[in-house]
N, C-alpha and C positions, 0 to 999 in steps of 0.2 A: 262763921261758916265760910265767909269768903269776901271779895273785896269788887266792888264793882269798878271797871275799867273801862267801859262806853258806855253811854246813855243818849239816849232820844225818844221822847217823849214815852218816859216809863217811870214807875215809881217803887218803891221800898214802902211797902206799907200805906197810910196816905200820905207821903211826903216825897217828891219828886228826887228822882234817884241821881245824886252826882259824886263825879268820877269821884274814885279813894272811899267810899262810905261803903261801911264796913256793914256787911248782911250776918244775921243773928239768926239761927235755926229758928221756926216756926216764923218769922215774916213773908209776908205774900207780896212776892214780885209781880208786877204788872206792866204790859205795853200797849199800846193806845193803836190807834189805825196806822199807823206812820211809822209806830214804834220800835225800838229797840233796847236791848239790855244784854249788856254781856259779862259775865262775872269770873275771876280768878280763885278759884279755892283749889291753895296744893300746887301741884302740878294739874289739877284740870280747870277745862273751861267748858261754861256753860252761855251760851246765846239763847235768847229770850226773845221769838220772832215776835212781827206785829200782831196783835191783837193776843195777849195769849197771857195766862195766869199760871204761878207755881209756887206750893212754897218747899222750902230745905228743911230738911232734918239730917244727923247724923246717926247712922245705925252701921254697930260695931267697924269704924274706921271707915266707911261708906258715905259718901255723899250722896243722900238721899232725896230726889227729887221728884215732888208730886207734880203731875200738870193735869192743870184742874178744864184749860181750854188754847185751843191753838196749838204752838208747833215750837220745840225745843231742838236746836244742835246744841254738840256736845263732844269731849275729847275728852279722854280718861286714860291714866295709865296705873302701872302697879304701885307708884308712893300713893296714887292717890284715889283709887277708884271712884268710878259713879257710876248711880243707877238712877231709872227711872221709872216711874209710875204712873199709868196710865191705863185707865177704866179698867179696873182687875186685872188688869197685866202688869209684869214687871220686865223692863227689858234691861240685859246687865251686858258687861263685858262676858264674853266666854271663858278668855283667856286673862293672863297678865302681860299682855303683850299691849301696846297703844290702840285705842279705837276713836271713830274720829265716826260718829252715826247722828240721825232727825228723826225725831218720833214726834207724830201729827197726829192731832185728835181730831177726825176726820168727820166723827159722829158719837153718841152717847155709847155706841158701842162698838168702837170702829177705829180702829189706827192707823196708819199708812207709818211703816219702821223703813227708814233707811239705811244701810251701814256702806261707808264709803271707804274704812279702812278696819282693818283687825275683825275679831272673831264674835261675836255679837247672839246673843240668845233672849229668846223672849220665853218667860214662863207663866204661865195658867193651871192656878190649881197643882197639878204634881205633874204638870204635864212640861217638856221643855223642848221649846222648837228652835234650833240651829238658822241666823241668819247670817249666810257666807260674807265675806266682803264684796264689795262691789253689786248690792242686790238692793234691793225694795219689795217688800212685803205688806200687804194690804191683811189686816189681820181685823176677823170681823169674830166679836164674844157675842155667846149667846149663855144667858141665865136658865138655867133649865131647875126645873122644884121639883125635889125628891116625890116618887110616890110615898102616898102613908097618908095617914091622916092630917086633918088639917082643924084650924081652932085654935081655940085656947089649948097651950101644953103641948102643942104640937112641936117640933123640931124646928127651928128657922133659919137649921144652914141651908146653903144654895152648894152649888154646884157649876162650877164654869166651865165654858168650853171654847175653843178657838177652831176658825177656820182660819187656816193662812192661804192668800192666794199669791202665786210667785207673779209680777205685775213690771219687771226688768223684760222680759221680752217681748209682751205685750204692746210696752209702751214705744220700744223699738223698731218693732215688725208697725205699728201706726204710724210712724214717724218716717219711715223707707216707702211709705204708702202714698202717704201725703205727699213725699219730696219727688215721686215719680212719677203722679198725678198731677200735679201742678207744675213741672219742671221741661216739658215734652215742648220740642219746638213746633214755631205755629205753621212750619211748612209742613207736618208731619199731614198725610191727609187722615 
């Protein structure tokens, strides 16, 4: 699947991850409080923040990436796609043009998506939300159970649904807030 290129305090499995060692689809990447992982497969790269679990799979020429806790960057282009998976969401390139985005597992049902470059889509169910570049989206699933019966022989698919909240200007407008509040001279009366 790919070749590992930094390491600090992360591991391949349970064996401490060093540079050149080669990652196998279904292995679980891991980094520690401190930690780090960053891995080459293709033309993409995948960073493996601290504290945070994932394993790879390949699905039709995709690099597949589950994150099972914490927070993944990522760069993808068209020899090599990636995607990622994260608590029933999938967030993918949009396009085939380079993207360069962080997808946060912020909570069991809760993601924080960043996209810093190219065209970026997150999808739930048959649903597919557009994240532009230069944006961060806080994207919050909810499980909702069919009506109908329930028991034994009852149906047991679910149902997903996404709230996405735009959180780029939010965090902006807090930040202009702060620096105007705190910045004011002390002669001002």
């Amino acid at each position: 699947m790919g070749v590992v290129v930094a390491s600090e305090a992360a591991n391949v499995g349970d064996v401490a991850a060093a540079v050149g060692a080669t990652v196998f689809a279904g292995d679980l990447l891991s980094t520690r409080e401190s930690g780090g992982l960053r891995l080459r497969a293709g033309t993409a790269q995948l960073y493996l923040l601290a504290e945070s679990d994932a394993t790879l799979r390949e699905d039709s020429g995709t690099l597949d990436v589950t994150l099972r806790r914490g927070a993944v960057r990522f760069s993808s282009s068209q020899e090599f796609p990636l995607a990622v998976r994260a608590a029933n969401a999938l967030i993918r390139p949009a396009t085939t043009q380079p993207t360069h985005s962080q997808v946060m597992l912020a909570g069991p049902n809760e993601l924080v998506v960043s996209n810093f470059r190219g065209a970026l889509e997150v999808v739930v169910g048959n649903s597919v939300y557009p994240v532009p570049e230069g944006t961060t989206y806080r994207v919050m699933l909810e499980s909702q159970e069919p009506q109908g019966p329930t028991g034994a022989g009852a149906p047991a698919a679910r149902r997903a649904r996404a709230m996405m909240i735009f959180l780029g200007a939010a965090i902006a407008g807090a930040a202009i807030a702060f620096a105007i509040l705190h910045n004011q001279s002390p002669s001002i009366p």
